[in-house]
C-alpha positions in Angstrom: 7.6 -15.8 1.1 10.8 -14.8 2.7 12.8 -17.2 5.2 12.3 -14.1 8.0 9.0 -13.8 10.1 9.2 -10.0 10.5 9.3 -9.3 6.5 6.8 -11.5 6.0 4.2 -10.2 9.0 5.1 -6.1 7.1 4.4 -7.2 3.9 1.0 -8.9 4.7 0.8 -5.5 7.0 0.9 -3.6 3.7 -1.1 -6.0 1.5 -3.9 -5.5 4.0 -3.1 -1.6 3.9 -3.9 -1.6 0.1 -6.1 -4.0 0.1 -8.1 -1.3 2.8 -6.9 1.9 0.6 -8.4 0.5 -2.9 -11.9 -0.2 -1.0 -12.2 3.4 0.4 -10.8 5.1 -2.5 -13.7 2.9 -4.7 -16.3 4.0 -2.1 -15.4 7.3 -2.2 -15.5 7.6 -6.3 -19.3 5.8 -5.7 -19.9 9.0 -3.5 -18.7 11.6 -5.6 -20.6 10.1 -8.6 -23.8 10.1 -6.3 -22.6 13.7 -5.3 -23.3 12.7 -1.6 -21.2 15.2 -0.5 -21.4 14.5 3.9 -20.7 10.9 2.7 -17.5 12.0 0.5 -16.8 14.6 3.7 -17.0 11.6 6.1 -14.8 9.2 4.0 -12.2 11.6 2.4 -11.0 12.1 6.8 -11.2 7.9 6.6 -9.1 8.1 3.4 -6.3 10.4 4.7 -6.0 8.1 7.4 -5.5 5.3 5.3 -3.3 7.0 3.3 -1.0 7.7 6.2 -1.1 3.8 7.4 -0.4 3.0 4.0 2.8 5.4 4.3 4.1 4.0 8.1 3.7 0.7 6.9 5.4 0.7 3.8 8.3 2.9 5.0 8.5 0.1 8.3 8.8 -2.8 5.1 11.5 -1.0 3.5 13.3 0.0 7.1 12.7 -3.7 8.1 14.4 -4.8 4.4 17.7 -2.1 4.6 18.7 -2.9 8.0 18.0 -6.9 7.9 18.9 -7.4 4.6 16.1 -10.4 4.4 15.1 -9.9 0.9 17.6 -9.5 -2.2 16.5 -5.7 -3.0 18.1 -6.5 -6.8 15.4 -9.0 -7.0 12.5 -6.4 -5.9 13.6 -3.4 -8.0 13.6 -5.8 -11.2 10.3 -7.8 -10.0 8.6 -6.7 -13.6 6.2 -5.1 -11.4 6.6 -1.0 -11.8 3.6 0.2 -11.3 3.9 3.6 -10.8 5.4 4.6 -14.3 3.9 1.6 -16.2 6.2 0.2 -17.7 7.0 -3.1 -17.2 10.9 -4.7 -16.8 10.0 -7.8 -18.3 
């Protein structure tokens, strides 16, 4: 937790915007393999949207932390915690 409100209500923002993203993107991989294909129709519209939620939030969390400077961004780019390329910094 940070010491500012703001950061701390966009981050759970985001956590909940993943959280949301991982369940649809599941549900849709259950559909596929079913080869329900109106179900995969219906949800891959639901998954988009997510998708962009995921994108607003996430770019309001990193506004939020350039122009308030709550969070030490030094601390947050060496977290241990990349992802994206797998590879870990500690």
């Amino acid at each position: 937790m940070s010491n500012c409100p703001e950061y701390d209500r966009l981050h759970a923002q985001v956590e909940s915007v993943l959280g949301n993203l991982a369940q649809v993107s599941t549900l849709l991989l259950e559909l596929i393999r079913s080869k329900d294909l109106a179900g995969v129709h219906r949800l891959d519209k639901e998954l988009e949207l997510t998708v962009g939620e995921k994108e607003r939030s996430l770019g309001a969390l990193r506004q939020h932390v350039k122009e308030h400077k709550c969070v030490d961004l030094l601390q947050i780019q060496c977290s241990g915690k990349r992802v994206a390329s797998g590879v870990k910094t500690r």
